[in-house]
C-alpha positions in Angstrom: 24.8 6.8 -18.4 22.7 8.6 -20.7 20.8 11.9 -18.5 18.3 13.6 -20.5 17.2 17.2 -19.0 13.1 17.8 -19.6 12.3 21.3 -21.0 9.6 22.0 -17.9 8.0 25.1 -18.8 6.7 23.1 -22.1 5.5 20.8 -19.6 2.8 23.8 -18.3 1.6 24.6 -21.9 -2.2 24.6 -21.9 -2.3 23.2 -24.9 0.4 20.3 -24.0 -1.5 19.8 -20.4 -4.6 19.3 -22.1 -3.3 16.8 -24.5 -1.4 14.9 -22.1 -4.8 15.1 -19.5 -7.1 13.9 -22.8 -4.9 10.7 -23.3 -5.1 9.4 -19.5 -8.5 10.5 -18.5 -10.4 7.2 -20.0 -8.1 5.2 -18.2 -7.9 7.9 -14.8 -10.3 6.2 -12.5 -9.8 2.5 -13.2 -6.0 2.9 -12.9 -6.8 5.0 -8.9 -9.2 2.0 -8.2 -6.6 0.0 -9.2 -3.3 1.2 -7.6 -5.4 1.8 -4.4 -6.8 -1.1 -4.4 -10.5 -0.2 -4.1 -9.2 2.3 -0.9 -10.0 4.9 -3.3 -13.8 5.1 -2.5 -13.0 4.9 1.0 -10.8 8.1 0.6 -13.5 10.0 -1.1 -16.5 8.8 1.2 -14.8 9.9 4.2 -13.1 13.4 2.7 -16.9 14.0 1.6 -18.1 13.1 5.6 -14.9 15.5 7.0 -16.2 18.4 4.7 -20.2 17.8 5.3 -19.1 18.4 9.4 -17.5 21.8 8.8 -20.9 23.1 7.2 -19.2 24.6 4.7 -21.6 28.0 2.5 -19.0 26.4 -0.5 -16.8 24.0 -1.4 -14.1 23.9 -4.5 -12.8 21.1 -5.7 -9.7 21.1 -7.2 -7.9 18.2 -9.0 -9.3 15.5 -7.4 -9.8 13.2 -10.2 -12.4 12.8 -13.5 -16.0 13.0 -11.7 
């Protein structure tokens, strides 16, 4: 059995992070419509309704895909 240990704190280099982020993000959105079979609009269109009925003055959005 061969265990390899990861070095994690490289893992949260900015410069690493954006690398690793710059080498999926082409590919982000097909693979979630993908692996979700489509249920990935759903999930947004009804996060987005949730959110419009609180009547929010702001909204952040925070790593919730490219766009």
């Amino acid at each position: 059995m061969n265990v390899q240990f990861l070095d994690i704190a490289s893992y949260a280099e900015p410069e690493r992070v954006r690398k690793m982020f710059g080498s999926i993000a082409r590919r982000y959105d097909l693979a979630n419509h993908v692996l979700s079979c489509g249920a990935d609009f759903y999930w947004r269109k009804r996060a987005a309704e949730i959110v419009a009925g609180w009547r929010p003055n702001s909204i952040m959005d925070l790593a919730t895909g490219t766009g």
